[in-house]
C-alpha positions in Angstrom: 4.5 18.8 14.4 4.1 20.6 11.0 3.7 18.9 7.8 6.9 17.7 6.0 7.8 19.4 3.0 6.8 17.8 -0.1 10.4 17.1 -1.4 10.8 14.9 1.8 7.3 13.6 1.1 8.3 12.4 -2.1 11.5 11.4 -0.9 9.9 8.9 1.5 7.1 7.5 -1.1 10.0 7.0 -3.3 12.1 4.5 -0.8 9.1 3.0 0.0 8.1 2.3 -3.4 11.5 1.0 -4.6 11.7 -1.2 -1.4 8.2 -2.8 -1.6 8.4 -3.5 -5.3 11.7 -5.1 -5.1 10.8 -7.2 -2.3 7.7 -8.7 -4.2 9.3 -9.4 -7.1 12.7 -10.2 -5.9 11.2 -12.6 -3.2 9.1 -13.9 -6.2 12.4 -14.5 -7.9 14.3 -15.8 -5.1 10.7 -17.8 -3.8 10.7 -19.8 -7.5 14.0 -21.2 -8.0 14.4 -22.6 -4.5 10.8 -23.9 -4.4 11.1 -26.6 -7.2 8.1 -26.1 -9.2 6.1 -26.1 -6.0 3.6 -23.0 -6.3 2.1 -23.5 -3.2 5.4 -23.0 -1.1 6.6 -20.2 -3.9 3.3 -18.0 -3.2 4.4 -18.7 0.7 7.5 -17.2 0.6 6.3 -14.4 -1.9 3.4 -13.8 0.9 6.2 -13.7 4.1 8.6 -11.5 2.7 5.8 -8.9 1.5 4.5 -8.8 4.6 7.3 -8.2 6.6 8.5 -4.9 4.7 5.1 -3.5 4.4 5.0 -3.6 7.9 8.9 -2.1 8.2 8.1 0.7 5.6 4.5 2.0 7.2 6.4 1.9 10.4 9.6 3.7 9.5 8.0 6.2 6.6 4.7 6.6 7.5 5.4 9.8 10.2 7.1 11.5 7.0 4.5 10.9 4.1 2.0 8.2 5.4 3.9 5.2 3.6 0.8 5.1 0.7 3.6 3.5 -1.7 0.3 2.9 -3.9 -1.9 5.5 -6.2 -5.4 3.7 -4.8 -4.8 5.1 -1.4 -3.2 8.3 -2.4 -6.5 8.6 -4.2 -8.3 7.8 -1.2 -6.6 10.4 0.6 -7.3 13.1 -1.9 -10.9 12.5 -2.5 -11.3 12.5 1.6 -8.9 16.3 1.6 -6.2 14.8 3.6 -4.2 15.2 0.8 -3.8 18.3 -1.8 -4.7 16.4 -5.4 -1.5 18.5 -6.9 0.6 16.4 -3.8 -1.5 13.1 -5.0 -0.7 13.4 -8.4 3.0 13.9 -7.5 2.6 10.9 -4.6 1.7 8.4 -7.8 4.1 9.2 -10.6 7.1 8.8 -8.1 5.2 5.5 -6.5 5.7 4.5 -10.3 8.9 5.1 -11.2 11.0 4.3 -8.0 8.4 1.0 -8.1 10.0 0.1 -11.2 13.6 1.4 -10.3 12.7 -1.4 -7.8 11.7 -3.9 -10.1 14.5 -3.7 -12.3 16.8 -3.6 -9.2 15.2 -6.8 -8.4 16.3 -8.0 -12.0 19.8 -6.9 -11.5 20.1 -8.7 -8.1 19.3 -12.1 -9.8 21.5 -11.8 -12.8 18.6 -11.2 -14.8 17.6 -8.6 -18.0 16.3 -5.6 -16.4 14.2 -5.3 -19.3 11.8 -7.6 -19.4 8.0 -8.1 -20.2 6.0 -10.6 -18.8 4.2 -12.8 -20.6 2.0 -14.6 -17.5 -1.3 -14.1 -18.3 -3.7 -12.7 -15.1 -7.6 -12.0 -16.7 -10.8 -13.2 -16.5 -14.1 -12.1 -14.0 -12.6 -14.1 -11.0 -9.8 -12.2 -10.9 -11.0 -9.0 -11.6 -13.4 -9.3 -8.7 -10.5 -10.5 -6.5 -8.7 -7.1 -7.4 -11.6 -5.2 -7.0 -12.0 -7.4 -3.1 -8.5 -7.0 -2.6 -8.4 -3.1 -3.0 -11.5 -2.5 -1.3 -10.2 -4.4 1.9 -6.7 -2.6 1.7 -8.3 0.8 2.1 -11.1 -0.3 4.5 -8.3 -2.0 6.3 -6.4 1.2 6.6 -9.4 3.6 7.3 -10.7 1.6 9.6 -7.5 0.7 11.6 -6.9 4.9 11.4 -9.8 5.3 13.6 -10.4 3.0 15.9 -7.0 1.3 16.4 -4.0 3.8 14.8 -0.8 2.1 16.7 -2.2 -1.4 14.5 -2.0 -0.4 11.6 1.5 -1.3 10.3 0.4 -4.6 11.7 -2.9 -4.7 10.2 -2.2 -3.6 7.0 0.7 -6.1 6.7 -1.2 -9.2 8.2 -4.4 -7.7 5.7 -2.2 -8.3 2.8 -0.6 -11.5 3.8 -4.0 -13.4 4.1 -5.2 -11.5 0.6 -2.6 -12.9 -1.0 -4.0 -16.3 -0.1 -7.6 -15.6 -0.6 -8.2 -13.9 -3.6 -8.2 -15.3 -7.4 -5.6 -12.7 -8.0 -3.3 -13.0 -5.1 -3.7 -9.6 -4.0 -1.5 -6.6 -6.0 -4.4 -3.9 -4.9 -1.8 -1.2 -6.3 -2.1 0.0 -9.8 1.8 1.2 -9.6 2.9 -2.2 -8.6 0.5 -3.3 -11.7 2.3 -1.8 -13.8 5.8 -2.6 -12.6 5.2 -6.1 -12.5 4.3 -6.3 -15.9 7.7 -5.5 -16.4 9.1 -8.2 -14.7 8.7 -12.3 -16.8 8.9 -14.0 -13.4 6.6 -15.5 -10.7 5.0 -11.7 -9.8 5.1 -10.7 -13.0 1.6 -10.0 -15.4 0.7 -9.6 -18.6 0.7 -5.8 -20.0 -2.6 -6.9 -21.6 -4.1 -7.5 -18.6 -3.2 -4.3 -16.7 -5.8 -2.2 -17.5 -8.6 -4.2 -16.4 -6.5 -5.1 -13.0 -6.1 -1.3 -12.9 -9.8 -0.5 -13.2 -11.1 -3.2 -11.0 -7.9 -2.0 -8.0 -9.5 1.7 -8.4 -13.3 0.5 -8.2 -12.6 -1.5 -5.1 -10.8 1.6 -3.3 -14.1 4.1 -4.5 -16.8 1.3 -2.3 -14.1 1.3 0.1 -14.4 5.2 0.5 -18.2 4.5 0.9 -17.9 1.3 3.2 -16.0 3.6 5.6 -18.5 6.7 5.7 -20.4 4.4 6.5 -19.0 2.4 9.0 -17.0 5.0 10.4 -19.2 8.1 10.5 -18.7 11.6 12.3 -14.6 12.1 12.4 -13.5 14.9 13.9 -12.4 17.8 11.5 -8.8 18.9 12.6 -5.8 20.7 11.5 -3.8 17.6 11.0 -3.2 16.0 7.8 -3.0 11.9 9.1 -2.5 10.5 4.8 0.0 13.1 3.8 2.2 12.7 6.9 1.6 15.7 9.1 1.1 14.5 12.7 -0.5 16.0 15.9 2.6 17.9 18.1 1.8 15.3 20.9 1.6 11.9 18.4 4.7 11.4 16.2 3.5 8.1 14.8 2.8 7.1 12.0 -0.5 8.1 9.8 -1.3 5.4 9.1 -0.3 4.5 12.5 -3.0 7.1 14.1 -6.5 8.6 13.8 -7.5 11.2 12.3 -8.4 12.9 15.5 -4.9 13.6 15.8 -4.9 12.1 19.3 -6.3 8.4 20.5 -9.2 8.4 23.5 -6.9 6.8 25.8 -4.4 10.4 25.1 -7.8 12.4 25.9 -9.2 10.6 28.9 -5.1 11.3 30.4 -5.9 14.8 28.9 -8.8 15.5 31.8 -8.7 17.8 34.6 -8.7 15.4 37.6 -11.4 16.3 40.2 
């Protein structure tokens, strides 16, 4: 199956962005005024909702564009040639903006201001090394699952998330895009703008050691023609990238493949 063109690409990173940001801010929204000051159950239902349309949106979009919805792993994907860096670049300015279409979506929804700034503050070294934790186990998460188990990864990547959110400092955004766009939002997601660079450093640090952590835990892929981050699938595997290795085909599909004695 050849590569989708990059309009469609874009297309697809753009309802995935505008989907995932709106859900974690909108279920933010939603998650504190029926939670009655109780964090705890807030951060729940913040954590459930995330995780079920990250899971919908690597599932449905991933075959087109690889579902990244997040600069970090478009990054990834670059610096590993899976991805042209001129497609990478375009992959994380429409991430951005349909992100914060999202956001302010999620606003609108709630009968709030669209334009807002947050004024939560999110800095300090403990949380800075939970972005830099979160990030790195994101992408690991995802290059691993690639390899060794490629129809899990919707799954993995969603369940990954879900317990992140629970046990790191920073409650997991590992996504400079969604950084940004929830500094734009004064609700329970939201952060400071003064504390987004830092967030945004330590999110791009963590997915670099990931890179590393995966060469070396996953040496010796196979070089192919297929393109597994930027969409493009083997013509006998339509799912998703990030639903399958970057062998283009799984052992099981190879071992079937065999001339029978």
């Amino acid at each position: 199956m050849p590569e989708a063109p990059l309009g469609r690409r874009l297309a697809a990173e753009g309802v995935g962005a505008f989907f995932l940001f709106a859900t974690v801010i909108g279920s933010g929204i939603m998650a504190e005024n029926l939670s009655g000051g109780n964090d705890a159950v807030a951060l729940l239902a913040n954590t459930l909702a995330t995780g079920a349309i990250l899971f919908v949106l690597i599932a449905m979009l991933g075959p087109i564009s690889g579902a990244h919805m997040n600069p970090a792993v478009s990054l990834v994907a670059a610096l590993r040639r899976e991805l042209a860096w001129r497609d990478a670049a375009a992959y994380a300015l429409v991430q951005l903006a349909f992100g914060i279409f999202g956001a302010w979506a999620a606003h609108l929804m709630f009968d709030l201001p669209a334009l807002q700034l947050s004024v939560k503050a999110r800095t300090g070294f403990g949380q800075w090394t939970g972005e830099a934790i979160a990030t790195f186990g994101l992408v690991l998460t995802i290059l691993g699952t690639v390899r060794q188990r490629p129809s899990w990864v919707p799954a993995s990547v969603a369940l990954y998330i879900a317990a992140a959110y629970w046990f790191t400092s920073s409650t997991s955004f590992a996504n400079p895009a969604i950084t940004v766009a929830r500094c734009l939002s004064d609700s329970f997601a939201g952060i400071a703008p003064a504390d987004v660079p830092a967030f945004v450093a330590a999110q791009i640090l963590g997915a670099l050691l990931a890179l590393l952590a995966a060469r070396l835990l996953f040496p010796g892929e196979p070089e192919t023609e297929s393109k597994p981050w930027s969409g493009q699938t083997h013509p006998c595997d339509h799912s998703s990238i990030i639903s399958r290795g970057s062998s283009g085909i799984t052992a099981e599909a190879r071992s079937e493949a065999r001339p029978r004695p």
